[in-house]
KOLNUFI-308094 format. One line per field, with one value per residue (C-alpha): x, y, z; residue number from 1; residue in one letter. Coordinates in steps of 0.2 Angstrom, whole numbers, plus 5000, padded with zeros to 4 digits. Each point is the difference from the previous one (the first is absolute). Layout:
<atoms>
x: [X ...];
y: [Y ...];
z: [Z ...];
n: [NUM ...];
res: [A ...];
</atoms>
This chain:
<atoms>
x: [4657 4991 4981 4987 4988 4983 4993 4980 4993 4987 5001 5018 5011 5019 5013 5017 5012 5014 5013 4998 5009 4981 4996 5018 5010 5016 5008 5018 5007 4997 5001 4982 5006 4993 4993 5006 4986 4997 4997 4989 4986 5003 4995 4986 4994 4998 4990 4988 4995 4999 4986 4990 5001 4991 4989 4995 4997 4991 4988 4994 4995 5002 4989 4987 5014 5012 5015 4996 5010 4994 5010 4997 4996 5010 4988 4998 5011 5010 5005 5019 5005 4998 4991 4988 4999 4997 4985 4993 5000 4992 4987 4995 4999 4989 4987 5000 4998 4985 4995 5002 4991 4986 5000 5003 5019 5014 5016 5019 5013 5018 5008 5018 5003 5013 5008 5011 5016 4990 4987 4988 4989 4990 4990 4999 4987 4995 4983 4985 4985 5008 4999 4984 4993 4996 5016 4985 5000 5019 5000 4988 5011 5015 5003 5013 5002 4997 5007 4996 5008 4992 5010 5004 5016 4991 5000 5018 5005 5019 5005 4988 5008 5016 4996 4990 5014 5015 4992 4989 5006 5018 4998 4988 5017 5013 4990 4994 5019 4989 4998 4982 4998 4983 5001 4984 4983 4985 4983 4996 4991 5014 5001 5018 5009 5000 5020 5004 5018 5007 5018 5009 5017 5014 4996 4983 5004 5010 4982 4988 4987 4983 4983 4987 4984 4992 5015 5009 5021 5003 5019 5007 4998 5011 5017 5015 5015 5010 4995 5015 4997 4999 5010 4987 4988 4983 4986 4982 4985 4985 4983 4985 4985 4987 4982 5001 4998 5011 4996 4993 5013 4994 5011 4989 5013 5010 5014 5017 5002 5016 5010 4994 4989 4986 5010 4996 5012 5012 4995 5014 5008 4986 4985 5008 5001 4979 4995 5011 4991 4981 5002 5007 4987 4986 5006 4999 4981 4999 5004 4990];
y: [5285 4996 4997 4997 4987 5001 4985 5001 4984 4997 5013 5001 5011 4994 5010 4995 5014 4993 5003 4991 5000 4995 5018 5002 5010 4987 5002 5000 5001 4983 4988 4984 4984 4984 4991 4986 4984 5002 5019 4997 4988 5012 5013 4989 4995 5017 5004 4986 5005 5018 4996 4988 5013 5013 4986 4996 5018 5006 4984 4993 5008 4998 4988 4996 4988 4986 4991 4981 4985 4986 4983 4980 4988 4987 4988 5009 4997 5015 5006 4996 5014 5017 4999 4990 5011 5015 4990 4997 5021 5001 4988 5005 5019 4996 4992 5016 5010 4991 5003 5015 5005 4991 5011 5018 5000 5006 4988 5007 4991 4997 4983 4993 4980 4995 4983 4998 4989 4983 5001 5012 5008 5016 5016 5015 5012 5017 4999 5013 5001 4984 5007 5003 4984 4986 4986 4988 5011 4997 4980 4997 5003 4992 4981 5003 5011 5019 5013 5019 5015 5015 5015 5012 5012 5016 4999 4997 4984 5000 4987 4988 5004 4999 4982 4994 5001 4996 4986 4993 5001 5000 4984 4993 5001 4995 4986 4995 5005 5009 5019 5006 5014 5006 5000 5002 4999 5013 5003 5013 5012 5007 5018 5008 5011 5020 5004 5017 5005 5018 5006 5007 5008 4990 5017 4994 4985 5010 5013 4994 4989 5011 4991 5003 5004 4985 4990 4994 4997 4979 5008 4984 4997 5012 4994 5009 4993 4998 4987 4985 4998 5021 5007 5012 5007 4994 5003 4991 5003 4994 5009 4997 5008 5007 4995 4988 4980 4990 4992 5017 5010 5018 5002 4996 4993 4985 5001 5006 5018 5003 5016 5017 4990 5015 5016 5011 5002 5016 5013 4997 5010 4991 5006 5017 4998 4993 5014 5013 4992 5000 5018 5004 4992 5008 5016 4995 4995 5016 5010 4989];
z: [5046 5014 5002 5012 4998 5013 5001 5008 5005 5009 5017 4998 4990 4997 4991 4991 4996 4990 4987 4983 4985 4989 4995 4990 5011 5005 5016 4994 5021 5000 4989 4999 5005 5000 5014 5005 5000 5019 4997 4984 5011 5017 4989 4992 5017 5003 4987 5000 5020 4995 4986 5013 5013 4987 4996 5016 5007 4985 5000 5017 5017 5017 5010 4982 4991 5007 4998 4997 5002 4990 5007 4999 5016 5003 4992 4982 4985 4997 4983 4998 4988 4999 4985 5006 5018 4988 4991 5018 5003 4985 5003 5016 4992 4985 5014 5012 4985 4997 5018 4999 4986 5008 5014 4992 5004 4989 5003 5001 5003 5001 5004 5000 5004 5013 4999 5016 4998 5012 4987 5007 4989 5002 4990 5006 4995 5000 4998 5000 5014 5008 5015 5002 4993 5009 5001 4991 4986 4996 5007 4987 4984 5008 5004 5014 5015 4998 5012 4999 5008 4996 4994 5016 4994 4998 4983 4996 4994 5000 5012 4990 4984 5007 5011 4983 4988 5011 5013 4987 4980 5004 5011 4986 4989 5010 5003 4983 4992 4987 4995 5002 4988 5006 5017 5006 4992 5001 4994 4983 5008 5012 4997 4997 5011 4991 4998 4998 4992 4999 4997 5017 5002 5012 5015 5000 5011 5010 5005 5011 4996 4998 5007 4988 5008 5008 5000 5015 4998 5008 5006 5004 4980 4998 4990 4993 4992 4986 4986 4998 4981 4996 5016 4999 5016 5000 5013 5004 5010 5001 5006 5007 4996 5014 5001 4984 5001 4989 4985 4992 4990 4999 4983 4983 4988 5003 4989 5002 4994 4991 5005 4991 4991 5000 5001 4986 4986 5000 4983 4991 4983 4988 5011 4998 4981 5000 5010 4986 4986 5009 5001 4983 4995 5008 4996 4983 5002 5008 4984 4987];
n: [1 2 3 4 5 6 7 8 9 10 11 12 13 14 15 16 17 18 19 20 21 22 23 24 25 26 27 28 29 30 31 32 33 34 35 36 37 38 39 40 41 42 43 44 45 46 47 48 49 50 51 52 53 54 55 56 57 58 59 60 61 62 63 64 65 66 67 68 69 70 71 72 73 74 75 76 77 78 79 80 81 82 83 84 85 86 87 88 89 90 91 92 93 94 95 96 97 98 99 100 101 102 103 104 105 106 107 108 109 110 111 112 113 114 115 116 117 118 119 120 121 122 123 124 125 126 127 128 129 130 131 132 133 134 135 136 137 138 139 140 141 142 143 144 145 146 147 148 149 150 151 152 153 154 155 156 157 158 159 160 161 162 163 164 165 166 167 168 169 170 171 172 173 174 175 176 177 178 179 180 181 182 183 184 185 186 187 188 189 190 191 192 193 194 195 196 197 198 199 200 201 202 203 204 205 206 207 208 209 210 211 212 213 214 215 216 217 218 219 220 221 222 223 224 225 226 227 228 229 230 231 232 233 234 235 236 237 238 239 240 241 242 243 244 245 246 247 248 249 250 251 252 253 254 255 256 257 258 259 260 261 262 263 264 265 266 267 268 269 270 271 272 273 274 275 276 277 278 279 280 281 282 283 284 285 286 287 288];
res: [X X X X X X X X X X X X X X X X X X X X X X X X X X X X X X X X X X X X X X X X X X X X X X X X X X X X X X X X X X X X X X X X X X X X X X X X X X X X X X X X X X X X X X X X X X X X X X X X X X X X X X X X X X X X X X X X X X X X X X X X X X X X X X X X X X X X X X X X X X X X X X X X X X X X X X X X X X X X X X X X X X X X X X X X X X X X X X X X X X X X X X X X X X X X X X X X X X X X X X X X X X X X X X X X X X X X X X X X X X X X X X X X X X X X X X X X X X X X X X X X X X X X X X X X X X X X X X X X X X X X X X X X X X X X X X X X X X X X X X X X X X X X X X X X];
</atoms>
């Protein structure tokens, strides 16, 4: 069976359309193989920039928020493990929440800590209204040198997702020889990305793709092929929406829906037999 899962984040619509053995019907064309250990961490790579990008677009704006570098001078004492770079982050964090409760500010974040192979150690951070406050205000919570870049994408993070996990976390391994099972860090208060499922049918990806009203189709995010693990077709596009500033989901709920979970069950031969009785029965009211 194939389903399509929408994904609203932010300003940004994406949709999946895929075949999946989960909902009980077995594609018996091909048989499920197992992925090879190189396959298995592509595949996981994959999925970890995919959930930062939702993240990202979902929680921080244009121009308001930044990406900050945190890094050592030549003269401080750097921490030599990653557990103790990690301990830095959170140091620095716990300070500039206190700032910013001071201030009236709410503080989001997301971090991930890059140890380069010579030694060089650096955080980079997501963090909201960086951007538009005063380098000071950062400098003060952080014993070290502190670059900002504010966010300027048009509200789609992708590259940074993509340049975060693979520049930054996967050298942070190779480097360190040890796996990082969470690979970046980030604030509470993050709101989730709304995922939509619904069942298809294999034509559907083959119909044009329809542009809801207010939407605009990103065409070069267009992609059709056919899946190596199921040999099956699968499509993806992504949207854009008109006139809406990211960081603002228009959709209420925020978990995933799971297929015909509100359709309405079909009478079957026992509501035929209730409604018999209610009726024999108030005809037998009738005649006392």
């Amino acid at each position: 069976m194939y389903i399509r899962k929408t994904i609203y984040t932010g300003g940004t619509m994406e949709v999946e359309e895929y075949f999946t053995n989960r909902l009980g019907i077995h594609d018996k064309r091909k048989k499920k193989e197992k992925l090879t250990p190189e396959q298995a961490r592509e595949a996981y790579i994959r999925r970890k920039k995919k959930h930062l990008r939702w993240l990202m677009n979902e929680n921080f704006v244009d121009g308001r928020d930044a990406l900050v570098t945190l890094s050592w001078g030549k003269d401080d004492k750097k921490p030599e493990t990653l557990l103790e770079t990690k301990g830095a982050a959170a140091l620095f964090l716990r300070r500039l929440r206190h700032e910013y409760k001071l201030h009236g500010y709410e503080l989001k974040y997301i971090y991930a800590v890059e140890i380069g192979p010579r030694g060089s150690r650096h955080i980079h951070a997501v963090i909201s209204h960086a951007g538009e406050l005063p380098l000071m205000f950062l400098q003060r919570c952080w014993n070290g040198v502190v670059n900002i870049k504010p966010l300027n994408t048009d509200g789609q993070y992708e590259d940074l997702a993509n340049y975060m996990v693979k520049s930054w976390i996967v050298k942070t391994e190779q480097t360190t020889g040890e796996e990082i099972k969470r690979n970046y860090e980030c604030s509470k208060n993050l709101k989730k990305p709304v995922i939509e499922v619904e069942r298809i049918w294999e034509r559907e990806l083959r119909k044009d793709i329809v542009t809801p009203p207010g939407w605009t189709l990103e065409r070069d995010t267009v992609r059709l092929g056919v899946s190596d693990v199921t040999g099956r077709p699968y499509r993806f596009y992504r949207m854009k929406k008109v006139g809406n500033c990211a960081g603002a989901t228009s959709k209420e709920h925020t978990e995933e829906i799971p297929p015909n979970r509100n359709k309405k069950r079909k009478p079957g031969i026992l509501d035929a037999i209730k409604g018999i009785k209610d009726t024999i029965l108030g005809l037998i009211r009738k005649g006392h």
